[in-house]
Each structure stands twice: as structure tokens, then as C-alpha cells.
C-alpha positions in Angstrom: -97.7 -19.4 201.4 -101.5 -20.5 200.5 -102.7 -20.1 197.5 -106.7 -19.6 196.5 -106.3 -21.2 193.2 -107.4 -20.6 189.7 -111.1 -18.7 189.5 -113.0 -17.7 186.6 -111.9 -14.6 184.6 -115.7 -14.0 183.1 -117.3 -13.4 186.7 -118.6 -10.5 187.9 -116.3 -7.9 185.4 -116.4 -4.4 185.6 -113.2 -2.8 183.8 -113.0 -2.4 180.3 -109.4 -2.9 178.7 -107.4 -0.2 177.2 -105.5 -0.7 174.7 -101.9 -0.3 175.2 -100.0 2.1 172.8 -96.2 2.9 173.2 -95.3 5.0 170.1 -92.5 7.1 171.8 -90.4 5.2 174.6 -87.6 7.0 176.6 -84.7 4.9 178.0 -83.2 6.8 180.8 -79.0 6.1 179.9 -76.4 6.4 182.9 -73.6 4.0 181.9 -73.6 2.5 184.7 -73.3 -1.5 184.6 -77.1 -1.6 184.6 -77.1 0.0 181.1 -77.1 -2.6 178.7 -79.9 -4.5 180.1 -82.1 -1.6 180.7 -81.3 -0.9 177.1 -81.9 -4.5 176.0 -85.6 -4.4 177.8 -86.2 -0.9 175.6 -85.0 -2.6 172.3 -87.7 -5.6 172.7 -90.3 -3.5 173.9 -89.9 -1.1 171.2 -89.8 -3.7 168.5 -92.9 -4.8 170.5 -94.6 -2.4 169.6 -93.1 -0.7 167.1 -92.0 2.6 168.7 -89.4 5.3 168.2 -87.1 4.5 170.9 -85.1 8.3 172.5 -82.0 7.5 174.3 -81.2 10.1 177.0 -78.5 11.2 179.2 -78.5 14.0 181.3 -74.5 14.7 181.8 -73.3 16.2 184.7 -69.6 16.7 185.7 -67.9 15.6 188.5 -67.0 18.5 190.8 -64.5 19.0 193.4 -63.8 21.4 196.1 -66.1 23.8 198.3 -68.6 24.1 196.3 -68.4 28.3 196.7 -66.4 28.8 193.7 -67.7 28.8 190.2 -68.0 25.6 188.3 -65.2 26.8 185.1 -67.0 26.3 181.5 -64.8 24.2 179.8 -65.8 21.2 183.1 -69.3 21.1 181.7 -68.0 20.9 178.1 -65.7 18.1 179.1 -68.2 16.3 180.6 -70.4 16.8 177.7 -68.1 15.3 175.3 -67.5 12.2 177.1 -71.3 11.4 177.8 -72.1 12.2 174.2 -69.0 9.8 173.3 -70.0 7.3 175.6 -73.4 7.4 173.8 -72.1 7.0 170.3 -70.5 4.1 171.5 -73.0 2.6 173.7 -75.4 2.8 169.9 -72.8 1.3 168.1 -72.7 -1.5 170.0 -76.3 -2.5 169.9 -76.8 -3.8 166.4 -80.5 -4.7 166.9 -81.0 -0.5 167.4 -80.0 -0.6 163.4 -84.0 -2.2 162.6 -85.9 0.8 165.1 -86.6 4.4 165.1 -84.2 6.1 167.3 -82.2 9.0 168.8 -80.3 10.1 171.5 -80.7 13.4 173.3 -77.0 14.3 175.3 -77.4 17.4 177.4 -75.8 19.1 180.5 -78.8 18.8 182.9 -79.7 16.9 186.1 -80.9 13.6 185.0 -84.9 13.6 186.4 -85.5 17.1 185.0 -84.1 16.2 182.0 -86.6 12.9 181.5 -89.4 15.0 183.1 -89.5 17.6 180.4 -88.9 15.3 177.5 -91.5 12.8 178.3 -93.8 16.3 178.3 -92.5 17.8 174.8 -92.3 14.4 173.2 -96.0 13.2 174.8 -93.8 9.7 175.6 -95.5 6.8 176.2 -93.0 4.9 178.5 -89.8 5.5 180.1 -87.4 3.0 181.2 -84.9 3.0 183.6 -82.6 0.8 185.6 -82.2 0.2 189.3 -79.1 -0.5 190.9 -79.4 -0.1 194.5 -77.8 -1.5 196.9 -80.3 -2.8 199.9 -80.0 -1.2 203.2 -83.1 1.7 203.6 -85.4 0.5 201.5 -87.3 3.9 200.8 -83.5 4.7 199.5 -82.9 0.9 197.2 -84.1 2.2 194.2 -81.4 4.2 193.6 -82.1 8.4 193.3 -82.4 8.5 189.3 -84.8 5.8 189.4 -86.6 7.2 192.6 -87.0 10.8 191.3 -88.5 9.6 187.7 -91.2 7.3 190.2 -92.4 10.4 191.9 -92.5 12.7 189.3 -93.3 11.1 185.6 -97.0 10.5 185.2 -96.3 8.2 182.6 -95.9 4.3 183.5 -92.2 3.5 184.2 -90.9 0.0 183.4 -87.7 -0.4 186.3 -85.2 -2.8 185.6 -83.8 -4.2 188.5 -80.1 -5.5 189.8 -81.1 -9.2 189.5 -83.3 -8.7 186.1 -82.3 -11.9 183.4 -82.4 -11.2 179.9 -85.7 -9.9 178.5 -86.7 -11.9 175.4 -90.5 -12.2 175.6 -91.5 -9.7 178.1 -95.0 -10.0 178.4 -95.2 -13.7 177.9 -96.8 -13.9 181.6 -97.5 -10.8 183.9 -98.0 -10.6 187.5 -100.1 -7.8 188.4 -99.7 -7.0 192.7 -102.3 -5.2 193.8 -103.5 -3.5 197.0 -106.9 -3.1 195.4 -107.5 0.1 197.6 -105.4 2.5 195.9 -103.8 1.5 193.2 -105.5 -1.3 191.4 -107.5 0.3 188.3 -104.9 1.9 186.1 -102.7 -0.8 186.6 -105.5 -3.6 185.7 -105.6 -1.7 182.5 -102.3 -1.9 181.2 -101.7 -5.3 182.6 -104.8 -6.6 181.0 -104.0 -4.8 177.7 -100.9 -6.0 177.9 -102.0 -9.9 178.1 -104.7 -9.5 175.5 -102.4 -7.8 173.0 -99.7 -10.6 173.2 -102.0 -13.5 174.3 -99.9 -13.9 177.6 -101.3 -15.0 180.9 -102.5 -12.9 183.9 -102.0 -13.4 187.4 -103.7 -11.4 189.9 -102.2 -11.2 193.5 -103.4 -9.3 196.6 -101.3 -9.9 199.7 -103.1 -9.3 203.2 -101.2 -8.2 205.6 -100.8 -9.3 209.3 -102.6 -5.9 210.5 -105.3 -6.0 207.9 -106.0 -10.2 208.5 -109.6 -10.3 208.2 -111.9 -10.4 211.0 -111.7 -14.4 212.5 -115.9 -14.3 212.3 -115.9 -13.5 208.9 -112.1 -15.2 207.0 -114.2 -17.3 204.0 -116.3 -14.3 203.5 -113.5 -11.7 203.6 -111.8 -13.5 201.0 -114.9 -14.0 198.6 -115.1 -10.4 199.1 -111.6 -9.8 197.9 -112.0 -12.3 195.0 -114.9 -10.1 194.0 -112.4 -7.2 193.8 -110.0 -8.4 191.7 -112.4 -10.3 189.5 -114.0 -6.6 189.4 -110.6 -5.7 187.6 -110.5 -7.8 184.8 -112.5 -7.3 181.2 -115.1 -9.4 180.3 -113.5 -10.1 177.2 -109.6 -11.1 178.7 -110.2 -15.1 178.6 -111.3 -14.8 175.1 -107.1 -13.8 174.5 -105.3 -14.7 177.6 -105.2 -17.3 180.2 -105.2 -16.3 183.7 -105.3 -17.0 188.0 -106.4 -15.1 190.6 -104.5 -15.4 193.9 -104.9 -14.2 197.4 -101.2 -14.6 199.7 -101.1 -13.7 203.5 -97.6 -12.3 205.2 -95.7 -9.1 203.9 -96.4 -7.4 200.5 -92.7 -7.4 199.6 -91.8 -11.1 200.6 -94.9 -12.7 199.4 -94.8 -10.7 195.8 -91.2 -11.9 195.4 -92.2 -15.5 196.7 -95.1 -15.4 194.2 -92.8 -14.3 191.6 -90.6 -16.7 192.0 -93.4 -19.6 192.1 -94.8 -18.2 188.2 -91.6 -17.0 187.0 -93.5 -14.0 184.8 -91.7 -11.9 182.2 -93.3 -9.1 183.5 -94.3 -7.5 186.9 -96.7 -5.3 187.0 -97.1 -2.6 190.4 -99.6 0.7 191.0 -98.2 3.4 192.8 -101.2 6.0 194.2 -100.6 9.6 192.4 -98.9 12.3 194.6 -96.7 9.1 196.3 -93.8 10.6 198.1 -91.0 8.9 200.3 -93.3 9.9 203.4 -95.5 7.0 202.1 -93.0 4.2 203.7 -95.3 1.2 203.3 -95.9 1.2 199.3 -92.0 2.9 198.7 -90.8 0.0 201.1 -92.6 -2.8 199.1 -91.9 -1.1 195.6 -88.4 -1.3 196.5 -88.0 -4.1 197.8 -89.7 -6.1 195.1 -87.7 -3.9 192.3 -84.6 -5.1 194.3 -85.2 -9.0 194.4 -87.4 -9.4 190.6 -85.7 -11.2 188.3 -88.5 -9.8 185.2 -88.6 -5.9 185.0 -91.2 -4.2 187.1 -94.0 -1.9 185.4 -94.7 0.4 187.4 -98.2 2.6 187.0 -99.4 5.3 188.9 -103.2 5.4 190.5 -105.2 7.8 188.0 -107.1 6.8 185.2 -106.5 8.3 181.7 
């Protein structure tokens, strides 16, 4: 792994910051073991900022047989009652939800359209989710309720993975991965106005590839050029509130994100997806995944288009 080393965070900007609001924040609820630290990243966060935190389950019962007969009434009622129990306890249990604005929505539905039609009603903000799965097909490791909320929420999704530690300062130090190409601005922003609200330090990676290695003529040059990129994505105003590095890795995205994580140890990673992504798109899914799999901070995860 090389490094290029720290460079200066007043050269050459060209993004301005936006500021970073998160009044409404959905946590996507499945019970599973992943629950209470997905739950316990979406209690700081909203403390964080202050925000009404919505609890949501879509319940859905578990059905047996051919799958030609009618589904009886009372299953879906059944079902209902035991996610909307499990809720009351799952609440209960978290005493720090006693000092925010919350609520939980319980309702017979399929979980992504469920979470796709709140964050619309309720204009939220965030939504976070956890990840649980297993590795294997990595366009397939996300786990499908995570997956489906990716492709189809515009707003930024916060993931919290299978090996995520306790989240006590989460934007203490972010990591910001970038491909530059297509997914760098939007996710500049929030990671920028996320290190200048909370005075946390910014590290910017790009990872080249062994099929994009620049051109042996030109290597010094090719990586001035890309230091002029993501120097291109910061404010001119960040080192006024934040310190911060700029680093340029060679080998695969996924490895050499995880590698650098594990090197900075941030509370928060932060990733761009480009708008429209699908599983088709096997590179960025692959990467995404496999970097959700292995982080041990939760990954923010922002889609291409500017606001």
C-alpha cells in the first residue's frame, strides 16, 4: 500500500459545503441480531443532530404451502401483533430513546416499499439500516432489505455492517472513497459538512485500479492530476474547522478501502453510489459490498446527484 501523504486542504478548491441537516431520520427495524446496533448508530446520530427519530417495521408473515391458496386474514394479523410487540419491546429497552423525538410505524407491508414511501410523506433526511450478509456473491452480501433501500431511496443511507463496533462519536474522523468520475460531488458534500459541523478530520482516498494504472510516460503527472481532483472537492473554508489528508492507493477498490480503513480507524465511512445504480453495475455493487461487509464504522452511503 503507498500512500501520497498529507497535502494542503486550501489549494485549488472548487466545492462549496452544504450544510448537513437531519431533522427526520428513519431506522429501518427487522429484529434481527443486527438490530440493536443499527438502532444504537440512529440514537447518536439523532442526538447529533437533534432529530425526530421514526422506527419502522414492515411485518410480513411467514407463509407455508403452494403459494396458490389464499394467505387466511387472521396470519397477517398474527404477524402484526408480534412485530408491533416486538417493537414495544425493542423501545422499552433503549432508555437513551426516553431524551429524543420518536415513533414507530408497524405495518403489514414489504419492507423497501414501506421505507420508500415514508421517507417521501415524511421528506426524511436519513435512513439507517443494517447489513447482515453473509459473504459469498458480493452483488448479493448486503443482504436484500439493505440492497433494495440502496437502489431505490434517494436520500443518503447510513449501512451498518456485520463487523460495525459501537458507535459513540460517529463523525469523529470520516473517510470519504471516491472514484472521482461518478460519484465524488454529492458525497464531498456531506462528508465535508459533516467534518466542519463536528470539527472531525477528513480523509480523502481514490484507489486506482490495475486496469486504469496510469500511463508509465506520464505516473507523477497522472497522480498530480488526480490530487487536483480531490483537492477540487473540498471547500475552501474546511481547514478553518477540520483537519484533513488526501490519499491516493493502487490495487482493488474493496481491499484497499478496507486496508485504508483499517490504517485511520474513522468513525465514519463515507461512499457515492452513481444515481440509477442497479445490480447490473457489478464493479461499484461489488466494492460497496464488500467494504459494508468488512468496516468496522458504519458506511454513509450517497447517491451521485446534487441537491
Amino acid at each position: 500500500m503507498t500512500a501520497t501523504g498529507t497535502a494542503n486542504l486550501q489549494t485549488i478548491p472548487q466545492l462549496e459545503t452544504s450544510d448537513v441537516h437531519v431533522a427526520k431520520l428513519l431506522v429501518a427495524i427487522d429484529f434481527s441480531q443486527q438490530t440493536p446496533r443499527t438502532l444504537e448508530a440512529a440514537v447518536t446520530i439523532a442526538k447529533a443532530f437533534g432529530s425526530e427519530l421514526i422506527l419502522v417495521n414492515g411485518a410480513t408473515p411467514q407463509v407455508y404451502g403452494t403459494g396458490v391458496e389464499p394467505v387466511p386474514i387472521e396470519t397477517f394479523e398474527v404477524a402484526l401483533d408480534i412485530a408491533k410487540g416486538m417493537m414495544t419491546e425493542l423501545v422499552d429497552n433503549c432508555g437513551d430513546l426516553t431524551t429524543i423525538k420518536h415513533r414507530e410505524i408497524v405495518t403489514y407491508c414489504y419492507p423497501a416499499d414501506l421505507i420508500e414511501q415514508i421517507v417521501k410523506d415524511e421528506k426524511v433526511d436519513l435512513v439507517v439500516a443494517g447489513s447482515h450478509g453473509p459473504a459469498g456473491m458480493e452483488r448479493l452480501a448486503l443482504g436484500s432489505i439493505a440492497q433494495s433501500i440502496l437502489q431505490r431511496i434517494p436520500c443518503p443511507t447510513l449501512i451498518v455492517g456485520p463487523h460495525c463496533t459501537a458507535v459513540h462519536h460517529p463523525f469523529r474522523s470520516i473517510l470519504l472513497a471516491t472514484d472521482l468520475e461518478r460519484t465524488g460531488l454529492r458525497a464531498a458534500q456531506y462528508a465535508s459538512g459533516l467534518a466542519e459541523r463536528f470539527h472531525g478530520k477528513l480523509t480523502l482516498l481514490h484507489v486506482v485500479e490495475p486496469k486504469s494504472m496510469p500511463d508509465e510516460r506520464r505516473p507523477v503527472l497522472a497522480e498530480e492530476e488526480i490530487l487536483r481532483s480531490l483537492r477540487s472537492l473540498l471547500p475552501s473554508d474546511l481547514a478553518i474547522y477540520s483537519s484533513g489528508e488526501l490519499r491516493i492507493e493502487h490495487g482493488k477498490a474493496g481491499q484497499m478501502i478496507t486496508q485504508v480503513a483499517q490504517s485511520v480507524c474513522p468513525s465514519l465511512l463515507v461512499m457515492g453510489i452513481r444515481e440509477g445504480a442497479m445490480l447490473s453495475d457489478h464493479a461499484p455493487w461489488s466494492t460497496l459490498a464488500h467494504v459494508i461487509r468488512e468496516a468496522r464504522c458504519p458506511v454513509l452511503v450517497v447517491r451521485r446527484r446534487l441537491q
